[in-house]
C-alpha positions, -999 to +999 in steps of 0.1 A: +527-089+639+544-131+636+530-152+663+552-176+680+543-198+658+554-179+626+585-168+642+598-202+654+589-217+613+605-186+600+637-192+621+639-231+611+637-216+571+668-195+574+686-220+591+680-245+561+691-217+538+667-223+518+658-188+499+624-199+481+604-215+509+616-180+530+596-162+502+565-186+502+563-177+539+570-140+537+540-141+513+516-161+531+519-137+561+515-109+537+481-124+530+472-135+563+476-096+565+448-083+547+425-067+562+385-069+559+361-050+579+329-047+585+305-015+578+270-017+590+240+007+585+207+005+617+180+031+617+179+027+654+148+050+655+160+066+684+144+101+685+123+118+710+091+138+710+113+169+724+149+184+722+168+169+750+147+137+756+172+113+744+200+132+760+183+123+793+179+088+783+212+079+772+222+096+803+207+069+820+223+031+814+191+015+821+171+027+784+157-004+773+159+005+738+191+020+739+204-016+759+184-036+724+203-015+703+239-020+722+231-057+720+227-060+682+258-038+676+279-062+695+259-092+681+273-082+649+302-062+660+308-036+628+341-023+628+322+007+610+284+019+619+262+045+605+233+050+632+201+069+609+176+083+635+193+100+667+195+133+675+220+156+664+236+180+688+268+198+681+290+188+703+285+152+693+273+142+731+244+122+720+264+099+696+289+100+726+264+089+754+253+062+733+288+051+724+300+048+760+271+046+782+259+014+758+283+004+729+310+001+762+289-015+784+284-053+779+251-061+770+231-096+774+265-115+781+279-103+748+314-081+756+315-049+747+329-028+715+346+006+717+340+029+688+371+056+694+360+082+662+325+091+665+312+122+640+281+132+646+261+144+613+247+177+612+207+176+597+181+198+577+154+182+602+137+207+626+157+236+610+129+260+600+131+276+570+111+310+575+087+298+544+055+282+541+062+249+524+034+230+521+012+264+517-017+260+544-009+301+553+010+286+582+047+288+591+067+275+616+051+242+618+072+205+614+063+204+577+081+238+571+117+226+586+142+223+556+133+187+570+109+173+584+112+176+625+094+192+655+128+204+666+166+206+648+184+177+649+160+151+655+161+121+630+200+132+624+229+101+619+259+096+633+289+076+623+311+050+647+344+038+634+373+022+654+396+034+622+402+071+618+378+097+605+396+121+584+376+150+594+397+180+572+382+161+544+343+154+554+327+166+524+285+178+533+257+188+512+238+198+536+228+233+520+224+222+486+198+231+466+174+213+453+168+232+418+203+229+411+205+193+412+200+188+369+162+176+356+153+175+392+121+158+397+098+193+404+067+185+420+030+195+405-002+188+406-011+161+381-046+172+373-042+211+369+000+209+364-003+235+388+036+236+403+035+225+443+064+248+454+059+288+448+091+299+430+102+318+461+103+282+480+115+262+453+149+288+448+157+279+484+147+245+489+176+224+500+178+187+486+189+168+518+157+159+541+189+153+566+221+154+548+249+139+524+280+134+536+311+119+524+330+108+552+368+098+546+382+067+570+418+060+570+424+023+575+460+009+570+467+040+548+435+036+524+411+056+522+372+041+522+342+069+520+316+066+533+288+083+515+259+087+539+224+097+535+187+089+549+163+106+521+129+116+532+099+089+533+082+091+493+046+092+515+034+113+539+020+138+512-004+141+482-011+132+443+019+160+440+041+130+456+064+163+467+082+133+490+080+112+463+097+135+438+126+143+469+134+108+475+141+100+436+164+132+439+182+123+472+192+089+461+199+101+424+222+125+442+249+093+446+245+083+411+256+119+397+283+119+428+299+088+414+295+094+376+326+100+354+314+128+342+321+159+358+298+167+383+303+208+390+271+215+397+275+195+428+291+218+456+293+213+490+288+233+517+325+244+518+321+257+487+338+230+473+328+212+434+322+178+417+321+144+428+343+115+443+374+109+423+376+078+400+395+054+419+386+059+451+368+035+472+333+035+487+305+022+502+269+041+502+251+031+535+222+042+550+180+040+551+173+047+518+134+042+523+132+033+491+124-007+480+134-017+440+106-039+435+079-025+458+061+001+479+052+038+471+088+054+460+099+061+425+119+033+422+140+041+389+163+062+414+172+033+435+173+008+410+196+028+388+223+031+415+219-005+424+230-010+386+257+020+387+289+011+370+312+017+402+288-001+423+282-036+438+250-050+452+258-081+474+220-085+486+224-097+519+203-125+534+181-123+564+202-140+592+179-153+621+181-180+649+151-197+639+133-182+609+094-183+618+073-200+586+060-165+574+094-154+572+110-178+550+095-161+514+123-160+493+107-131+479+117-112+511+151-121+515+166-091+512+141-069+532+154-051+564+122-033+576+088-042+595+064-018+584+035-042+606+013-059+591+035-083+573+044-057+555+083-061+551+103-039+524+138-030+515+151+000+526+179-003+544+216-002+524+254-008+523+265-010+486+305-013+487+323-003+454+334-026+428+373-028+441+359-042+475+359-081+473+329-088+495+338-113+522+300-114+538+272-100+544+237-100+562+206-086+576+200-090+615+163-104+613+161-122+646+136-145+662+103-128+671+107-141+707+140-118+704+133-088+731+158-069+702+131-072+676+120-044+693+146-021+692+135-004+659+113-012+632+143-014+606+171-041+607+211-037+608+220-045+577+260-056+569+289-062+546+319-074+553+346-062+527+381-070+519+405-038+518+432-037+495+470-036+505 
């Protein structure tokens, strides 16, 4: 839309006739119109111990850590937001609760941001699979869940947008097999080779500790995916790194998703084939739990889709009020988790494609003094891309 302004200039140019200065401003607005946005990723580690606990809390305005997590949304004010961690309930009311009760709601003087598409992602976690997984004779125990989770839905994501969601075209993975994903990494022991999985577990073990999803947003008639995921912690198990082995596999997952090569194998739970369409525009966000240079993952997985053809890694920065003195290694720029201990990794991703000019971009890292510090032991991490008209 012309401001006065722009209006008043355009008005002076037509009545001096002059057809090539009408041109020069018909294209500056054009590029004044361009559009960036921004697309964040938090694990806001907002889960309870039981089904229905955060529910009640979000119920309730007055959550401390649901009021921390509100405030660093509208610090940074994503026009796009995956949330990793929070519970998944069909109807979408937890997403919903947090999105109104919170996201709405101004927080520490900072005004509030509306989210008007919410989808909230359906998850593996808690959802028992009848089998004995980690065979110790027992069933029915957190370990045995498709994902890990002492009920369904907890550790789940959700997506916030203020552009559309174009739902008749969600693509998930939810159900897909882990087997079927090509020289999947299978899990033995190293010492006898003995195989981890029984053949009856490993021929209906799904792939997503939570879920894939590509997620289609409509934004000034472009389309951006959003390929979600959080893979499972690569610890948390034995020399048979089973986690290990399914955290290669759920990151590699995006690698074969974006390849040129057809990708048939891959099939969603719709029933429908291959990967994303060359051409199409993307950005993979979520916690990947996996850090390039360090920590216990297999890191070939992540390293090779920081290096994928159709991708761009713009490495955000830390971004903090005042950085305390054993936070300024440059070595740890990039990180966006606090595992204690000084023990800071990277983990935490938004990787745009290549046909996304990156604007900006940054990791949250406040001051320790910062009450928000507190909100989660991960970071919102942030790019801000240019769309193209």
């Amino acid at each position: 839309m012309f401001d006065v302004a722009s209006v008043s200039y355009f008005r002076s140019v037509m009545a001096r006739g002059s057809a090539i200065v009408l041109a020069v401003v018909i294209a500056g607005i054009g590029q004044a119109a361009e559009r960036s946005i921004r697309v964040a990723t938090f694990n806001a580690s907002l889960y309870g111990k039981t089904e229905g606990q955060i529910m009640e809390r979000l119920a309730d305005r007055s959550d401390r850590q649901a009021k921390n997590i509100a405030s660093i949304v509208q610090h940074i004010r994503p026009d796009i937001l995956l949330i990793n961690e929070i519970d998944y309930d069909p109807q979408g009311d937890v997403a919903q609760l947090l999105a109104t009760n919170f996201f709405a709601v101004g927080q520490d003087g900072q005004k509030p941001i509306v989210y008007p598409y919410i989808f909230a992602v359906s998850s593996n976690t808690g959802i028992d699979s009848g089998m004995d997984l980690n065979g110790n004779e027992k069933k029915d125990e957190p370990v045995d869940a498709y994902g890990y989770g002492t009920y369904p839905g907890q550790y789940a994501m959700a997506i916030f947008s203020r552009f559309p969601i174009k739902r008749e075209a969600i693509r998930s993975f939810q159900r897909f097999l882990w087997k079927d994903l090509p020289n999947a990494l299978f899990p033995t022991h190293p010492d006898t080779g003995k195989p981890y999985y029984s053949d009856k577990v490993w021929n209906r073990l799904r792939l997503s500790s939570k879920n894939h999803v590509d997620v289609p947003v409509s934004i000034d008639g472009q389309t951006l995916h959003l390929l979600a995921c959080h893979p499972t912690p690569p610890v948390f198990d034995g020399i048979e790194d089973h986690n290990g082995c399914r955290n290669h596999d759920e990151i590699r997952f995006w690698s074969d998703y974006l390849q040129s090569a057809p990708a048939d194998y891959l099939v969603d739970d719709a029933g429908n084939s291959g990967g994303l369409g060359k051409g199409e525009s993307f950005v993979i966000l979520g916690d990947l739990n996996s850090d390039p240079t360090s920590g216990d993952s297999r890191q070939e997985a992540i390293r090779n889709l920081l290096l994928a053809q159709r991708v761009q890694d713009p490495r955000p920065q830390r971004m903090q009020e005042a950085p305390p003195a054993d936070q300024q290694d440059s070595k740890t720029a990039f990180h966006t988790a606090d595992f204690g201990r000084k023990r800071t990794m990277r983990v935490d991703y938004v990787l745009p494609s290549r046909d996304l000019p990156i604007r900006d971009s940054g990791v949250f890292w406040p001051d320790k003094s910062d009450r928000r510090l507190k909100a989660s032991d991960h970071r919102m991490v942030w790019v801000e891309v240019r769309i193209p008209q």
